[in-house]
C-alpha positions as CSV (number, residue, x, y, z in Angstrom):
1,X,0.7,-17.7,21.6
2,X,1.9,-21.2,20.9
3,X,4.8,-21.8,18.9
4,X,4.0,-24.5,16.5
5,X,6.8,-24.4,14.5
6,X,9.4,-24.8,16.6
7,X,11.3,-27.4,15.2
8,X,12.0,-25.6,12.2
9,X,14.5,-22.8,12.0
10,X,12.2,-19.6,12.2
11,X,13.1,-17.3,8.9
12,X,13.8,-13.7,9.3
13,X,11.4,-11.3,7.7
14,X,11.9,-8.4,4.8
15,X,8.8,-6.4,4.4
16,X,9.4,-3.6,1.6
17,X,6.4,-1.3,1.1
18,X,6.3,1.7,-1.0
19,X,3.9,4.5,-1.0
20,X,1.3,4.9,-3.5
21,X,2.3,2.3,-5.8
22,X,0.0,0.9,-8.6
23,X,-0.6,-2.8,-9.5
24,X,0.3,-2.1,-12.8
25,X,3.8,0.0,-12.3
26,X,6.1,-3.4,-12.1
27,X,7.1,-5.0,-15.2
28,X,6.3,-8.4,-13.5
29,X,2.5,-7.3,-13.3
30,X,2.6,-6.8,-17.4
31,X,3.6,-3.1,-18.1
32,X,6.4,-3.2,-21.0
33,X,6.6,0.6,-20.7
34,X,8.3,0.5,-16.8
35,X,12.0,-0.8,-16.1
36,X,11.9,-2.9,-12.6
37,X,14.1,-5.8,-13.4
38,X,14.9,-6.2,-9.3
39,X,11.5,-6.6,-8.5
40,X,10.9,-9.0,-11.8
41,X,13.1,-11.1,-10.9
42,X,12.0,-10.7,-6.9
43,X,8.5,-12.2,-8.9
44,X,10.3,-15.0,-10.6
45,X,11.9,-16.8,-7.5
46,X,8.9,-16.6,-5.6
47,X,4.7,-15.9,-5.5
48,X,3.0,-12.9,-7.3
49,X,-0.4,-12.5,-6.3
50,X,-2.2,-10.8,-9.1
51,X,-5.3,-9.2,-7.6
52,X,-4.4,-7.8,-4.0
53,X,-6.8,-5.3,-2.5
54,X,-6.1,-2.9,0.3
55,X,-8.7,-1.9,2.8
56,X,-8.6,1.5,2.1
57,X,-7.6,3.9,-0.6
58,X,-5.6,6.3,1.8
59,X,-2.0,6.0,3.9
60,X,-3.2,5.5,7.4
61,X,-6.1,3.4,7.5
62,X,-4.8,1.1,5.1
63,X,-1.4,0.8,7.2
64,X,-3.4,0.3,10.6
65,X,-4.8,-2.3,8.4
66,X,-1.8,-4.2,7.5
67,X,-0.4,-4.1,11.0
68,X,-3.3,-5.0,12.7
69,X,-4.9,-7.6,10.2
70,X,-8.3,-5.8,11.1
71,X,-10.6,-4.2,8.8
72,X,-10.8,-0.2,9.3
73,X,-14.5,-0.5,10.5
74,X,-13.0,-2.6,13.5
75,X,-9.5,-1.3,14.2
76,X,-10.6,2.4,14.1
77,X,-7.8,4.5,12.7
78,X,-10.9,5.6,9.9
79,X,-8.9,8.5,8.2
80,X,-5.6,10.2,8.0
81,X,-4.9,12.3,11.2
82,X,-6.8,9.7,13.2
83,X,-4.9,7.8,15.7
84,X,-5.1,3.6,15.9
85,X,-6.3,3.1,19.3
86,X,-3.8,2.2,22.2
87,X,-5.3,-1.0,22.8
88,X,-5.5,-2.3,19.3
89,X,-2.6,-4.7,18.7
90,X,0.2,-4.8,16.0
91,X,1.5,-8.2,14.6
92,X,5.3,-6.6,15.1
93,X,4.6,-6.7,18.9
94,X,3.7,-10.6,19.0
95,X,6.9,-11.3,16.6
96,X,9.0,-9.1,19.2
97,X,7.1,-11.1,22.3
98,X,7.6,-14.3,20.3
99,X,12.0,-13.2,20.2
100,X,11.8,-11.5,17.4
101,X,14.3,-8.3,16.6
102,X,12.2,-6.0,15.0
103,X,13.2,-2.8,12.9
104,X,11.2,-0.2,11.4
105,X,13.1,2.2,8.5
106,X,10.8,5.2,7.2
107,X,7.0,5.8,8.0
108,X,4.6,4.4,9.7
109,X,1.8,6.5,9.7
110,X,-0.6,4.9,12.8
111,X,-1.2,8.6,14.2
112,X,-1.9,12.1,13.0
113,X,1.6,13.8,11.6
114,X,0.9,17.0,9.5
115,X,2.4,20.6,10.7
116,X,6.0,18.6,11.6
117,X,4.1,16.2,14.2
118,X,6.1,13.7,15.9
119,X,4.1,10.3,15.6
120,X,3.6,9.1,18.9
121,X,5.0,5.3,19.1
122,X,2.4,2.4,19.5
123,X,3.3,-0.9,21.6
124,X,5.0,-2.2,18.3
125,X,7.8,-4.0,19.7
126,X,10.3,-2.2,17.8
127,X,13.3,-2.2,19.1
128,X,15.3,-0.5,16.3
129,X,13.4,2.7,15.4
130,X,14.4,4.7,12.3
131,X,11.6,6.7,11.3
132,X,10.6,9.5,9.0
133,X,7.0,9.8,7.6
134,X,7.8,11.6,4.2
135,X,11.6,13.4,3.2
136,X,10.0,17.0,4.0
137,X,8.6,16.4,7.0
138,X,9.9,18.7,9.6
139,X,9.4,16.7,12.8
140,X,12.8,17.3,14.4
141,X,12.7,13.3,14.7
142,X,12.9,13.0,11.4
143,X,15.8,10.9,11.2
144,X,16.4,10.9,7.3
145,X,17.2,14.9,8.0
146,X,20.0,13.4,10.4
147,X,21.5,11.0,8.1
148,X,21.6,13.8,5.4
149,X,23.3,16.3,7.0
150,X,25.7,14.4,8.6
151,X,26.5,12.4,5.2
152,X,25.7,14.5,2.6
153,X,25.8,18.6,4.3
154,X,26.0,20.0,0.6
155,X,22.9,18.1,-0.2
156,X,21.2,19.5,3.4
157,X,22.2,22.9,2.2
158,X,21.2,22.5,-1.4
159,X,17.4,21.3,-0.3
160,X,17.3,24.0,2.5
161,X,18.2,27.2,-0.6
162,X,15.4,28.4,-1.9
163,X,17.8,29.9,-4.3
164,X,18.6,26.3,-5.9
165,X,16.0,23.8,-8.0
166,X,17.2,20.8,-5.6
167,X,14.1,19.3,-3.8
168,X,13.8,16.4,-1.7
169,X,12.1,14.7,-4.8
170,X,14.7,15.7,-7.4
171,X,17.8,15.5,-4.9
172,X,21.3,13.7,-6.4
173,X,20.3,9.9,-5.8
174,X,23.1,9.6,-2.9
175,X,21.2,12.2,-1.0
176,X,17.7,10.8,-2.0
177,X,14.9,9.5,0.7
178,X,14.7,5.8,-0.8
179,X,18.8,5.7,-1.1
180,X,18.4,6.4,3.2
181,X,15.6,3.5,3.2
182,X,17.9,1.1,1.4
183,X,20.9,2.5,3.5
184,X,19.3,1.8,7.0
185,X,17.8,-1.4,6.2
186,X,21.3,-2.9,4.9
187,X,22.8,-1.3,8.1
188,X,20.5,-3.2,10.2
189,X,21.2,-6.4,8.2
190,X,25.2,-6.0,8.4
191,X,25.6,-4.2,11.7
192,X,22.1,-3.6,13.7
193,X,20.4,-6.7,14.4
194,X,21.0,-9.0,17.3
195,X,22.4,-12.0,15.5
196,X,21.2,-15.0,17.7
197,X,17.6,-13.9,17.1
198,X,15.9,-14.1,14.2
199,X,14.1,-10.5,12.5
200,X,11.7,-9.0,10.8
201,X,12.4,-5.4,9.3
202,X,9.9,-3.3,7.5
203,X,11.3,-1.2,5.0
204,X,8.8,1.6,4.1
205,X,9.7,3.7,1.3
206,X,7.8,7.0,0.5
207,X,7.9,6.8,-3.1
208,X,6.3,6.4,-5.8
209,X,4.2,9.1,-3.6
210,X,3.6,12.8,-5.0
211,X,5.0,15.2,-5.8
212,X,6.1,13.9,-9.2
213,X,9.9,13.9,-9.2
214,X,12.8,12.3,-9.1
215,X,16.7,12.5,-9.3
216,X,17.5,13.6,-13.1
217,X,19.6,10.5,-14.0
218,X,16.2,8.2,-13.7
219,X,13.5,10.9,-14.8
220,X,16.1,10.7,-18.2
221,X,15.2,7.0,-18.8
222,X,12.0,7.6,-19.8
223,X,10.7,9.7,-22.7
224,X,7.1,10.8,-22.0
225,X,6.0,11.0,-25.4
226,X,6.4,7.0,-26.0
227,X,4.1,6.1,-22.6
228,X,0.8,5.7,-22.9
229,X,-2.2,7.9,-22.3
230,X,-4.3,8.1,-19.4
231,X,-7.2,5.8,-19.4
232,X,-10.3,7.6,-20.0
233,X,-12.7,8.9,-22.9
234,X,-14.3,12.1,-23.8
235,X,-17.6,12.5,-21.4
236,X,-16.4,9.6,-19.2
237,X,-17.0,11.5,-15.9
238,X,-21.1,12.4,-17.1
239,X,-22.0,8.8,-16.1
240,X,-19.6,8.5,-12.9
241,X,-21.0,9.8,-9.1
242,X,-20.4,13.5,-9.2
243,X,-17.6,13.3,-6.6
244,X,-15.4,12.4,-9.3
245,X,-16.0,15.7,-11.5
246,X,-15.4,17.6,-8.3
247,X,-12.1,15.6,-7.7
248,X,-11.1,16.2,-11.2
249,X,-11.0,19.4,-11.0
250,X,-9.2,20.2,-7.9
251,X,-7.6,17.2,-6.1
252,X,-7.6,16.1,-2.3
253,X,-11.2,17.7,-1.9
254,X,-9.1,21.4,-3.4
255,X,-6.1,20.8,-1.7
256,X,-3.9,19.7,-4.4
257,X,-4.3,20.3,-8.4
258,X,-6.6,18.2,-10.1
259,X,-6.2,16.5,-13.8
260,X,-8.0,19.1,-15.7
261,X,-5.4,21.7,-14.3
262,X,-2.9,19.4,-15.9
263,X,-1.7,20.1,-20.1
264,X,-1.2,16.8,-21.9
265,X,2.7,17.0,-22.0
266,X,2.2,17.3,-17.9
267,X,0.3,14.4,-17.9
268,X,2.6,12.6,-19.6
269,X,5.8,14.2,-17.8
270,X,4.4,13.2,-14.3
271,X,3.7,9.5,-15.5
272,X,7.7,9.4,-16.5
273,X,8.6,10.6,-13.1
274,X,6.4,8.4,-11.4
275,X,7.9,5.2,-13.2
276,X,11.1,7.0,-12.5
277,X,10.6,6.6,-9.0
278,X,9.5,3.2,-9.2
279,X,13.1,2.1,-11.2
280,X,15.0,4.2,-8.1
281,X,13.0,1.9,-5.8
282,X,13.7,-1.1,-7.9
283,X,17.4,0.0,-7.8
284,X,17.4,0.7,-4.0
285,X,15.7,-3.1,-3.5
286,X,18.5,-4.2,-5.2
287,X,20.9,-3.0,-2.9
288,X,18.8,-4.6,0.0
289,X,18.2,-8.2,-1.6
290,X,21.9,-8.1,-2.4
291,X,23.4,-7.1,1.2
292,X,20.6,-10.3,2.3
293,X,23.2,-12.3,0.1
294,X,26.1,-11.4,1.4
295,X,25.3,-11.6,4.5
296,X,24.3,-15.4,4.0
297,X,20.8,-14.9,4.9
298,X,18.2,-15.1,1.9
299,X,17.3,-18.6,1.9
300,X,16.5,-18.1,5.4
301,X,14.1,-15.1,5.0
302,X,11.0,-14.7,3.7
303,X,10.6,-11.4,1.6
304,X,7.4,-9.4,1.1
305,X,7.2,-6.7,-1.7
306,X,3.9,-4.6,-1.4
307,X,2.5,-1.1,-1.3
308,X,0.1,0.6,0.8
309,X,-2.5,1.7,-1.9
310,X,-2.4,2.9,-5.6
311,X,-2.2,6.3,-7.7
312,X,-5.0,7.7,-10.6
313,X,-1.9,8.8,-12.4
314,X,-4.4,10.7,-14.5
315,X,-6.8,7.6,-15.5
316,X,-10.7,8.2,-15.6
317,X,-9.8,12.1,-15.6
318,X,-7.9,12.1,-12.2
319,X,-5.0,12.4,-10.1
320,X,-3.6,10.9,-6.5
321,X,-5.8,9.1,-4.8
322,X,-9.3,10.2,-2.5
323,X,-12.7,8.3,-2.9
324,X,-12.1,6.4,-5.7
325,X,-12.1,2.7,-6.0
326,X,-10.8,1.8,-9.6
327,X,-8.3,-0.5,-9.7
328,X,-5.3,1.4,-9.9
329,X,-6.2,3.0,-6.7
330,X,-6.8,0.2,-4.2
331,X,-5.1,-2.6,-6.1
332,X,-1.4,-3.4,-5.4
333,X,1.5,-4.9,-6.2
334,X,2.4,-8.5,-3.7
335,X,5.0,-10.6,-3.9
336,X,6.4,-13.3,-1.8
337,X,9.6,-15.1,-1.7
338,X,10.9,-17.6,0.4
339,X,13.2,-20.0,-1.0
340,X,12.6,-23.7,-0.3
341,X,9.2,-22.7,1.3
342,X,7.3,-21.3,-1.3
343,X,7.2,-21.8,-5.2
344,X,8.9,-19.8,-7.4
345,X,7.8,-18.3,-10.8
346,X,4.3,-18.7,-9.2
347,X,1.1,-16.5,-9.9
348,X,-2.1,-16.5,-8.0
349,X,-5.5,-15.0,-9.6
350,X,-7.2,-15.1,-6.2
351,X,-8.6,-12.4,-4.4
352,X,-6.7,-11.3,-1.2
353,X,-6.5,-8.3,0.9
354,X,-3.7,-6.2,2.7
355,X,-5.3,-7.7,6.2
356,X,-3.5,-11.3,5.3
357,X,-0.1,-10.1,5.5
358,X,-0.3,-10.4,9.5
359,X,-1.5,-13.9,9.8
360,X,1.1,-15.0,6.8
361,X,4.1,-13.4,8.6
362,X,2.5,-15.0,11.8
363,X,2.7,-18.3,10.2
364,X,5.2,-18.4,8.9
365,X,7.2,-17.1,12.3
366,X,5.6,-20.4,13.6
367,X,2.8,-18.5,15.6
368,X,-1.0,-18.2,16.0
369,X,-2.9,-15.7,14.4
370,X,-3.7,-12.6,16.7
371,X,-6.9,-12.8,18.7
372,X,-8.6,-10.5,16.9
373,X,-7.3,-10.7,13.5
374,X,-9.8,-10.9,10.8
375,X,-7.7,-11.8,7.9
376,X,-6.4,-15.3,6.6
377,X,-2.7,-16.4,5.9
378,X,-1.8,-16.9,2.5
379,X,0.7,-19.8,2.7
380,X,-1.3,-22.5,2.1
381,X,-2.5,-20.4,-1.4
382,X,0.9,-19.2,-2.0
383,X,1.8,-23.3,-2.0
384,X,-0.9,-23.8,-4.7
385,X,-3.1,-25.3,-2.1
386,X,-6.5,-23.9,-4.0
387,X,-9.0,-25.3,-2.1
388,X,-7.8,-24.1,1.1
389,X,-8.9,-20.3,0.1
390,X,-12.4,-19.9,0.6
391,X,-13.1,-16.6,0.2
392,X,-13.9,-14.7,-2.9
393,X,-14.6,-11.3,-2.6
394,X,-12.5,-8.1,-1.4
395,X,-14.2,-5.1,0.2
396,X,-12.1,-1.8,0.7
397,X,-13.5,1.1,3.0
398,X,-13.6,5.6,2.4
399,X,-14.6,7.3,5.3
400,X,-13.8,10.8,4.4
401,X,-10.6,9.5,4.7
402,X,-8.0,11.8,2.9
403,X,-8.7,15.3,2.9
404,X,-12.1,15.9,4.6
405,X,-15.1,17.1,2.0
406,X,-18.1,18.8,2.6
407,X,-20.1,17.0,2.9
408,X,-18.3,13.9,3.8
409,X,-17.3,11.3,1.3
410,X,-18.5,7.6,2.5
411,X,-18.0,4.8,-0.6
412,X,-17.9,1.5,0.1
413,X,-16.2,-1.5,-2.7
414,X,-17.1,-5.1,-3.2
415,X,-15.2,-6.9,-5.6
416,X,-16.5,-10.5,-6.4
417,X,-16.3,-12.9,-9.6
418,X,-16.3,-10.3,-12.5
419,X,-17.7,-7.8,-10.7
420,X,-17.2,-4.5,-8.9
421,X,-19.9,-2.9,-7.0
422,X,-18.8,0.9,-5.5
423,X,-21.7,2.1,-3.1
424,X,-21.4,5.9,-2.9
425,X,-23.0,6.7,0.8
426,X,-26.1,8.9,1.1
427,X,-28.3,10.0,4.0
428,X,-28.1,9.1,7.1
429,X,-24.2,8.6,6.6
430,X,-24.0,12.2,4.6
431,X,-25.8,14.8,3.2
432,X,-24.7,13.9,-0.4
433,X,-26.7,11.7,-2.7
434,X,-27.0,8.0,-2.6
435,X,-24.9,7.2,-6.5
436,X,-23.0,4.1,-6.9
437,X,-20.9,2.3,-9.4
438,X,-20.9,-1.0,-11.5
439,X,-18.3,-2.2,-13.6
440,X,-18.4,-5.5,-15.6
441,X,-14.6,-6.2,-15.4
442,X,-14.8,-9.0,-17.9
443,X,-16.3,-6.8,-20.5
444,X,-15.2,-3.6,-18.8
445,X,-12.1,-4.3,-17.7
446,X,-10.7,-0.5,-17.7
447,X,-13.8,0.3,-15.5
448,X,-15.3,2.8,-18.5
449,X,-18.9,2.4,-18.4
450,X,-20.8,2.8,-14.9
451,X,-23.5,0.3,-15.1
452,X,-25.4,1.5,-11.7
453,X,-28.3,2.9,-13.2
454,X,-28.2,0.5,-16.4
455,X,-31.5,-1.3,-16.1
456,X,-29.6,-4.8,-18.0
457,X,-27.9,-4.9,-14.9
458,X,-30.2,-4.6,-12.2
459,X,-30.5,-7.6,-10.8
460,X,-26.7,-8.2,-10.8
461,X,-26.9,-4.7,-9.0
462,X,-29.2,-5.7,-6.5
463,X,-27.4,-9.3,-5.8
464,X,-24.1,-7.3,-5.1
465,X,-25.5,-5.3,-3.1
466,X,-27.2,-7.8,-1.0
467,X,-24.0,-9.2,-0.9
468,X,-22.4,-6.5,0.3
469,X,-24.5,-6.2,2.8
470,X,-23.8,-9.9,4.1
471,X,-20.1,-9.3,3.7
472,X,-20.7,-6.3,5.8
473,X,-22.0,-8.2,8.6
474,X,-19.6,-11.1,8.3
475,X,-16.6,-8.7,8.5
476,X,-18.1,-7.4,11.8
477,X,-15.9,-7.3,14.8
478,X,-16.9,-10.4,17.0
479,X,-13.4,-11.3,18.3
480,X,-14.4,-10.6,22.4
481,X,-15.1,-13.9,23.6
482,X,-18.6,-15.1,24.4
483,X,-18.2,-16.4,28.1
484,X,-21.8,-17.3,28.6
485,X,-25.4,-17.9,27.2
486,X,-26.4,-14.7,29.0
């Protein structure tokens, strides 16, 4: 790695992620009905990019995506409970080998952790390590259970008694999971970071993440009768791949409760907690952007507010998240600030994908992109330098990835110009049918009528597809070098 930036003063690095997230549940990304006036005014002093994909619709592949700026067909990590490979690399190693001090706060998620698994620590060059994958997770390394019962025992107690209605969801706000997240990271800002090197810190919080609750003084700010309804129509599902009945009716391929086991007044209770969890967040930020002041440090860091992948949140008859690629699901929330570098108040309608994050932080530290990174930096677009971004298409990646079906569930996404193309898999890849999805997002922008099978659209069908198929290639793993003509 060259350093060539090194004449400039490197910035320190924020990364916030949340869990599960939405495009569309931040004020700043148009929703009047949500109250995120941290993270609105995080948009206005700096870049919101409007149509961000992620690289796949479930926790751990997508994250193995953002940390290794590789596509899940090349870095391997191709479902939840699947391990990244030892000898793919993570950009937070090269920041730590370039003098970086780097701190992770919350989950990571690069190896299998049901049952009260430890995850087992890549090379990721952090050197400050306080992780947790989700508030109930029993891994005696769970180091949000440490914090709570040494700061808050009557909390521990109250979570711990089945006798009580306290959950980790619904517990007092000074007890809560994202209050922890936002406690750690301000500790490592004020007390736990080696001050003559610069840093980058990854905040990760678990919510907006099921199950649908939240501490009782923000689930009150919202009335679930005023919020809108899901998105969907009578007989929707009839002209959708049959997955999506299936999912609809029982959630995480049966594991979870699906949307038709939900009443109305549900529906619309679990779409106030949600946005309850997201003003908590957006409260907890707060904190974090404010300690960043104090300290003297925000004009010398460059902050990044994203999420790993969406929520149905009851839209097109479904719940969570699985093998669907509407937008709500693999479309998220991005933001970038960093005053005197980038623009503020800025919005950018281009497509870009989770796998950019590495090569921007990597710029922007003053280093090269990693060897075999397969995404592009978004600084020059992010400066309003148009012509630089070349690329106009997204694709996004389900390999039976959540909760495993049978048979497997293999859809693939394209998203280009007004288009979406969603190939649902058939044989060879699984026994289930070959079905597919075609939305006409300039007409359709709610993703209601299914055009696959529409002979009108045929030939748009068939030139997505081809061009799917050239993406595919193009997205191909090519990095090991070529020493010789045979």
């Amino acid at each position: 790695m060259t350093d060539r930036n090194a004449a400039r003063r490197r910035p320190n690095i924020l990364l916030i992620c949340t869990d599960q997230q939405r495009y569309s549940a931040l004020g700043a990304y148009g929703n009047d009905e949500i109250d995120t006036p941290t993270l609105d005014r995080l948009a206005a002093e700096g870049v919101l990019f409007e149509n961000c994909y992620v690289q796949n619709p479930v926790c751990g592949p997508s994250r193995a995506s953002l940390m290794t700026g590789r596509y899940v067909q090349s870095h391997g990590q191709w479902a939840n409970g699947v391990a990244l490979p030892e000898h793919e690399q993570l950009f937070s190693r090269v920041l730590a080998g370039a003098g970086y001090d780097c701190g992770l706060v919350g989950k990571l998620h690069l190896a299998a952790c049901f049952g009260g698994r430890t995850e087992p620590r890549h090379d990721d060059g952090f050197r400050v390590w306080r992780w947790a994958h989700d508030p109930g997770h029993r891994s005696p390394e769970n180091q949000y259970h440490r914090w709570l019962q040494e700061e808050h025992p009557d909390l521990w107690r109250a979570v711990n008694d089945p006798n009580t209605p306290t959950t980790f969801a619904n517990i007092e706000t000074r007890g809560h999971f994202s209050r922890w997240i936002s406690t750690e990271t301000i500790d490592f800002l004020r007390n736990g970071r080696e001050r003559a090197r610069p840093f980058f810190v990854v905040a990760n919080f678990f919510d907006p993440h099921h199950a649908f609750d939240a501490p009782e003084e923000y689930v009150k700010r919202y009335d679930p009768e005023t919020l809108s309804r899901p998105v969907t129509r009578a007989g929707e599902l009839a002209g959708k791949p049959s997955i999506f009945t299936e999912a609809s009716a029982r959630s995480y391929a049966g594991h979870e409760r699906g949307y038709v086991e939900y009443s109305p007044s549900e529906l619309q209770e679990t779409k106030a907690a949600y946005y309850a969890m997201v003003s908590l967040i957006d409260d907890e930020v707060g904190r974090i952007l404010d300690a960043l002041e104090a300290e003297g440090l925000a004009d010398d860091t460059l902050v990044i507010f994203t999420s790993d992948h969406g929520e149905m949140l009851g839209d097109h008859q479904l719940m969570l998240k699985g093998p669907m690629m509407y937008e709500p699901a693999v479309r998220v929330p991005l933001i970038l600030r960093w005053p005197g570098a980038l623009p503020a108040g800025h919005r950018r309608a281009e497509f870009v994908q989770w796998i950019d994050l590495a090569p921007t932080i990597l710029e922007a530290a003053g280093l090269d992109p990693m060897r075999r990174g397969q995404g592009e930096t978004l600084l020059p677009l992010a400066r309003g330098d148009h012509a630089s971004w070349t690329r106009d298409w997204a694709i996004c990646e389900y390999r039976d990835s959540g909760h495993s079906y049978d048979p497997p569930v293999h859809t693939t996404m394209l998203r280009h110009d007004r288009w979406k193309l969603v190939v649902h898999h058939g044989p060879p890849s699984t026994a289930r049918d070959r079905a597919g999805e075609l939305y006409d997002l300039a007409a359709d922008p709610h993703e209601l009528d299914n055009r696959w099978d529409d002979p009108a659209f045929v030939q748009s069908r068939i030139e997505l597809q081809e061009l799917l198929l050239d993406v595919l290639v193009a997205t191909q793993d090519r990095t090991q070098p070529r020493e010789a003509h045979w």
